[in-house]
RODO-897389 format. One line per 10 residues: number of its first residue (from 0); their letters; for each residue x, y, z of C-alpha. Coordinates in steps of 0.5 Angstrom, whole numbers, plus 2048, in hexadecimal, padded with zeros to 3 digits. Example, Ala and Ser with C-alpha at 12.3 -4.5 7.8 and 13.67 -1.06 7.14 Angstrom:
<rs>
0) AS) 819/7F7/810; 81B/7FE/80E;
</rs>
This chain:
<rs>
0) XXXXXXXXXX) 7D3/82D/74F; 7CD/82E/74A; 7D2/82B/744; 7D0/823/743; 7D3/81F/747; 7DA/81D/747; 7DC/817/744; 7E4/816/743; 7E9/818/749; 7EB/81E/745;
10) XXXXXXXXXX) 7E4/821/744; 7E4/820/74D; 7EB/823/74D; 7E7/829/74B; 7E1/829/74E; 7E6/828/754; 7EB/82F/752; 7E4/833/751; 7DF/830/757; 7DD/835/75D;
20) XXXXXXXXXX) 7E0/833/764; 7DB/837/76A; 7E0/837/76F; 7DD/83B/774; 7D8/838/779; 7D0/839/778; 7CD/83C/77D; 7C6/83F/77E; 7C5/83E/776; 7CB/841/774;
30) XXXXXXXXXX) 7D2/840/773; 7D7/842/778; 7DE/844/77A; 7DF/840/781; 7DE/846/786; 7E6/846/789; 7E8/846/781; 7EC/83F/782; 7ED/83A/77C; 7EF/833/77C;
40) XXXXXXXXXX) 7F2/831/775; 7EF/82B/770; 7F3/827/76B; 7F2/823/767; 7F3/81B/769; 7F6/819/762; 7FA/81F/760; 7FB/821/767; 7FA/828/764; 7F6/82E/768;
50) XXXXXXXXXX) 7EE/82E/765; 7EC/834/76B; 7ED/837/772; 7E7/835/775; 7E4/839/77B; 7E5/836/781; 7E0/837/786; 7E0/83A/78D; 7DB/83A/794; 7D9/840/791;
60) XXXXXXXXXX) 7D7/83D/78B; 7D4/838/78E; 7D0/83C/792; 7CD/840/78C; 7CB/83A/789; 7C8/837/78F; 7C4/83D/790; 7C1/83D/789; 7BF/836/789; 7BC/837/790;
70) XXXXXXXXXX) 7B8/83D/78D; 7B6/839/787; 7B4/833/78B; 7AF/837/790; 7AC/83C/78C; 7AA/835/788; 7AC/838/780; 7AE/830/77F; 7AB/82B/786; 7A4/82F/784;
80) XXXXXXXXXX) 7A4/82E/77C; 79F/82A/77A; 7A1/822/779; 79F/823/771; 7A3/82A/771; 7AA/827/775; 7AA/820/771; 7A9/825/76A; 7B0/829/76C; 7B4/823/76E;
90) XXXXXXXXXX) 7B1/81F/767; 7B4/826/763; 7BB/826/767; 7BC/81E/765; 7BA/820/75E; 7BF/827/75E; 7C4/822/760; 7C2/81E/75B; 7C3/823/755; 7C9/825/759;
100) XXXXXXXXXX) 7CD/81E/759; 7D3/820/755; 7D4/825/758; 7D3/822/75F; 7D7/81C/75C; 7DD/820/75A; 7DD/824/761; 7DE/81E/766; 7E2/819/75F; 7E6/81F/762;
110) XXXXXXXXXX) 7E7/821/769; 7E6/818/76A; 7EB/816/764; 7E5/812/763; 7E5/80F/75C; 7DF/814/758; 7DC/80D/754; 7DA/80B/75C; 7D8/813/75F; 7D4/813/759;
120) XXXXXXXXXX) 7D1/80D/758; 7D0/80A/760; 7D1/810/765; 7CD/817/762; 7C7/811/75F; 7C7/80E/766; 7C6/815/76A; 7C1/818/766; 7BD/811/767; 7BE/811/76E;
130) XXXXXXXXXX) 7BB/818/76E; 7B6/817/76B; 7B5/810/76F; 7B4/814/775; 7B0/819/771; 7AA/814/76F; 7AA/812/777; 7A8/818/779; 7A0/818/777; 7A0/810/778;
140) XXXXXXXXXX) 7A3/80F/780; 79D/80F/785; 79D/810/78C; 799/80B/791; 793/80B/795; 795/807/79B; 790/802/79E; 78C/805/7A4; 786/803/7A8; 780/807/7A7;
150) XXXXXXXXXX) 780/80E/7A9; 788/80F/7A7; 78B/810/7A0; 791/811/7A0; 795/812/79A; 79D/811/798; 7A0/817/793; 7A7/818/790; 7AA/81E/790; 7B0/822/78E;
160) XXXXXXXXXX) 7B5/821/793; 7B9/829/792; 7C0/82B/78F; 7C3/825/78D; 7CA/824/78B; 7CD/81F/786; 7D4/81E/786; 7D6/81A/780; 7DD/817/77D; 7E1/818/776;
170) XXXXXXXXXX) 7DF/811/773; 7D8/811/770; 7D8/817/772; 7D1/819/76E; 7CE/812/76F; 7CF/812/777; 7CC/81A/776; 7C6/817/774; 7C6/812/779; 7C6/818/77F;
180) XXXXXXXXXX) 7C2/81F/77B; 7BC/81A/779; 7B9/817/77F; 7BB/81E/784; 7B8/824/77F; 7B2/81D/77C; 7B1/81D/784; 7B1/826/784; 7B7/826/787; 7BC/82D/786;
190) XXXXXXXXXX) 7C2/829/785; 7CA/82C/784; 7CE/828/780; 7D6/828/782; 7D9/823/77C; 7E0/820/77D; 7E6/825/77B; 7E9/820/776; 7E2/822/772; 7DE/828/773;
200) XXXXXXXXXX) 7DC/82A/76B; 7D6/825/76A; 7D3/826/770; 7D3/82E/76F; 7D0/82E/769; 7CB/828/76B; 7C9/82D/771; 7C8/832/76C; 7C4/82F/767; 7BF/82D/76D;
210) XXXXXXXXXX) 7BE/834/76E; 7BD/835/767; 7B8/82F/767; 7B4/833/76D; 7B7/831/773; 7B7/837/778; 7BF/83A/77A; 7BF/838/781; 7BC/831/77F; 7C1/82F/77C;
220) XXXXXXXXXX) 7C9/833/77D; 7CF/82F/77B; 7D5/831/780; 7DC/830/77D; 7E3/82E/782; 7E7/829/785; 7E4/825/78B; 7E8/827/791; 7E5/82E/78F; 7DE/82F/78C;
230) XXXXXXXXXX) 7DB/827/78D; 7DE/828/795; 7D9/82F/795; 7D4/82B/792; 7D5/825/798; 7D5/82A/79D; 7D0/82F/79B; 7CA/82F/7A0; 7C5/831/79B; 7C7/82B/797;
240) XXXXXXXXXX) 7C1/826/798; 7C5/820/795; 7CB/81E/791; 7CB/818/78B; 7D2/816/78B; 7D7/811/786; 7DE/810/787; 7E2/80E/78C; 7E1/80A/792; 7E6/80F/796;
250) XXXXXXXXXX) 7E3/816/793; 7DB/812/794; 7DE/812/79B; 7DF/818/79B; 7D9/81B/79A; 7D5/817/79F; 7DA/81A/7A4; 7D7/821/7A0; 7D1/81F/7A2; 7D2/81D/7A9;
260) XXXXXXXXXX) 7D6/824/7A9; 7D0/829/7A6; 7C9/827/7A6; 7C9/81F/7A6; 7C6/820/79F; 7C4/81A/79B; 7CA/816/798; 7CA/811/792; 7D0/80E/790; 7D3/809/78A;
270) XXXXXXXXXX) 7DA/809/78C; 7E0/803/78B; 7E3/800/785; 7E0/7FC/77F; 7E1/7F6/77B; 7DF/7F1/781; 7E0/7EA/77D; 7DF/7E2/77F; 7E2/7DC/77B; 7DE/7D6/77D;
280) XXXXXXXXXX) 7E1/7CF/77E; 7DB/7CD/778; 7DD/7D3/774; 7DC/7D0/76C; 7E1/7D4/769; 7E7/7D8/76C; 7E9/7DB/765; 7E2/7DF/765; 7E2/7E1/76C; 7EA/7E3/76C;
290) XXXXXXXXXX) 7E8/7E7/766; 7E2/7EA/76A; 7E5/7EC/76F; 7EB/7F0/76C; 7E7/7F3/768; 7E2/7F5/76D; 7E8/7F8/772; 7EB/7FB/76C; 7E6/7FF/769; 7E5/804/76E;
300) XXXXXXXXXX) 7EB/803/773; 7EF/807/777; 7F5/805/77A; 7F3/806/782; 7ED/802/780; 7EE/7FA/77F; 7EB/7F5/77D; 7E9/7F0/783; 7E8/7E9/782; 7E6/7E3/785;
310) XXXXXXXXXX) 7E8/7DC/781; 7E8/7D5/784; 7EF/7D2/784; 7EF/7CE/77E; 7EC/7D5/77A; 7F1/7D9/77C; 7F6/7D3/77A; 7F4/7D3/773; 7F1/7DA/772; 7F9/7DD/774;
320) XXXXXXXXXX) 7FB/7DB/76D; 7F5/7DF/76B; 7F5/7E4/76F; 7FB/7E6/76E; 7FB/7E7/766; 7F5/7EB/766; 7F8/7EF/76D; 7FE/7F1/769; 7FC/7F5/764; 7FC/7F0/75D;
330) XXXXXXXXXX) 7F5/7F2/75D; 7F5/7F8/75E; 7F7/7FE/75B; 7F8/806/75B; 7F3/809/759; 7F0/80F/755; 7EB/812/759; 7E9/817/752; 7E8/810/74E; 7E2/80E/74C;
340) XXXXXXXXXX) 7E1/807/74E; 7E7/806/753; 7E4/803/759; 7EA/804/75D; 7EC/80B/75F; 7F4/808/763; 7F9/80D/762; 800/80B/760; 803/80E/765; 7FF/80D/76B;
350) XXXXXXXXXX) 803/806/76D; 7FD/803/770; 7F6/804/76C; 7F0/809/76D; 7EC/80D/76A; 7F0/810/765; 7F6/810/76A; 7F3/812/770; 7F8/810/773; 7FC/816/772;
360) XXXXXXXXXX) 7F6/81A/770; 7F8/821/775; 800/820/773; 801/826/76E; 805/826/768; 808/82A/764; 804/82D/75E; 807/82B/757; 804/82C/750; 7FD/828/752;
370) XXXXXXXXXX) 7F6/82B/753; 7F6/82C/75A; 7F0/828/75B; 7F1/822/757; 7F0/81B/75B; 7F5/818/758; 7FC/818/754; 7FB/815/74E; 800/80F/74D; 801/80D/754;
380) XXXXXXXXXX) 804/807/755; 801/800/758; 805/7FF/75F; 803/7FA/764; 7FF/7FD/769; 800/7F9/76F; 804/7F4/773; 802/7EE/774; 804/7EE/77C; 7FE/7F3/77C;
390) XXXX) 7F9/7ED/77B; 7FC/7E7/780; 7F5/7E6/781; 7F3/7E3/77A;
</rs>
């Protein structure tokens, strides 16, 4: 996307006809096919067409990845770069991710249903920065020199710990990517990205403007395909040192049982649901805090995530009528994802709110005249998205 950025729906609508999907894995600084040839299909959330079949990967390919950032992690071409030359690299990424915000904006507006005015001015900014954060730790983190008596001198010194791997969901897809490439490859870490299989697209493309901004192949792979295919390989793996995960409590289970099953590699979870809210007895005004929570557990909702909410009993007396208003729907509207300024990317059909309808997001639907990769339909309808029983709790 050279063109200047887009700023009407339509011009998105365009960019999205003519945008390059990779869908095939980035393994060893090249794009590749999964070895046994097998594909899983991606479609757009807010249309529900087919964007690409993307490669599933295998053992096999998991395999060949391992191996190449094991060779990439002990012959030393990114742990043993000076701090000054890695920092440099990383800083040159965040800026190429920067230069390729739209571009990065649209792909995950369209794999995630996620309005393009929030991927664009929030998640593709917020990535670049973490980065870059985590670029400019690598020269100013010092080790330690322990106390000692006389005679003795003893030294405390951070290292690289391997092969990582970081497994990572569909919701803020590029942000929670930052917050697991930039501390592992600051550290000198060869790390292999499995982004989840509802948002494959940014991810491929940030991996390889890394290699475009120095950062060796096997330092950095990107593996595509499902969790109980590829993220169970690399849980499995025995030449995998340690494995970042977001998720689920239930698959955050599974991998400490990979763990326990291969190597006892190094596990770092961050599992459960979201929203968690407290309504105080001394709460000054119930309006702003009903608002506030709705809005908080709206904007990036999935249906099997709710919000959890603890009240005192006169809160949840006089905060139901409140609750209840917001919860069904009459401030919350469909969205378009491609429309610059919506900062609601609900789908009209979804019949509970999402991102950009993610709650039917892997439900096909037959092709009509639209573009096959536009978010969202134009004129779609205000529905109410929730029942009211769904919130007993307010």
């Amino acid at each position: 996307m050279d063109a200047p950025s887009p700023n009407t729906a339509i011009a998105w609508h365009r960019a999205a006809d003519t945008i390059e999907l990779r869908r095939h894995a980035l393994i060893d600084g090249t794009f590749s096919a999964a070895q046994d040839g097998a594909t899983f299909k991606r479609y757009n959330p807010a249309t529900g067409q087919l964007l690409a079949e993307v490669a599933e990967c295998g053992e096999a390919d998991v395999d060949r990845a391992v191996a190449a950032a094991r060779r990439t992690f002990e012959d030393g071409t990114w742990r043993r770069l000076a701090p000054a030359d890695r920092k440099a690299v990383m800083l040159r990424w965040a800026d190429l991710i920067r230069e390729h915000s739209d571009e990065l904006a649209l792909l995950e507006s369209l794999e995630a249903g996620k309005p393009i005015t929030d991927t664009r001015s929030a998640d593709i900014p917020a990535c670049a920065a973490t980065l870059a954060w985590y670029a400019e730790c690598i020269d100013k983190l010092y080790d330690e020199v322990a106390p000692t008596p006389p005679g003795s001198h003893v030294t405390i010194t951070r290292e690289p710990i391997g092969v990582v791997g970081a497994v990572i969901p569909w919701n803020y897809a590029s942000i929670i990517l930052s917050w697991k490439l930039g501390p592992a490859l600051a550290a000198g870490n060869s790390v292999i990205l499995k982004p989840a299989e509802q948002s494959p697209f940014a991810a491929l493309r940030i991996g390889e403007l890394a290699l475009e901004a120095g950062v060796p192949a096997g330092a950095l792979q990107v593996l595509t395909g499902t969790g109980p295919t590829t993220g169970r390989a690399i849980g499995l793996h025995e030449d995998v040192n340690a494995v970042a995960f977001t998720g689920s409590a239930p698959v955050g289970k599974l991998f400490l049982s990979y763990a326990a099953q291969s190597n006892m590699k190094r596990i770092a979870l961050e599992c459960g649901g979201k929203s968690p809210q407290i309504v105080s007895r001394d709460c000054g005004d119930l309006d702003a805090a009903a608002d506030a929570i709705a809005y908080g557990d709206l904007v990036q909702r999935r249906p099997d995530l709710p919000c959890r909410l603890a009240a005192d009993r006169r809160s949840r007396r006089e905060g139901r009528p409140r609750g209840a208003h917001l919860c069904l729907g009459t401030q919350f509207h469909p969205g378009r994802p491609a429309r610059p300024g919506d900062d609601d990317g609900l789908d009209d059909r979804a019949g509970s709110p999402g991102v950009g309808g993610t709650a039917g997001r892997d439900r096909p639907r037959e092709r009509g005249t639209d573009s096959r990769r536009r978010p969202s339909r134009a004129g779609a309808r205000p529905r109410r998205v929730l029942r009211a029983d769904r919130w007993s709790t307010v």
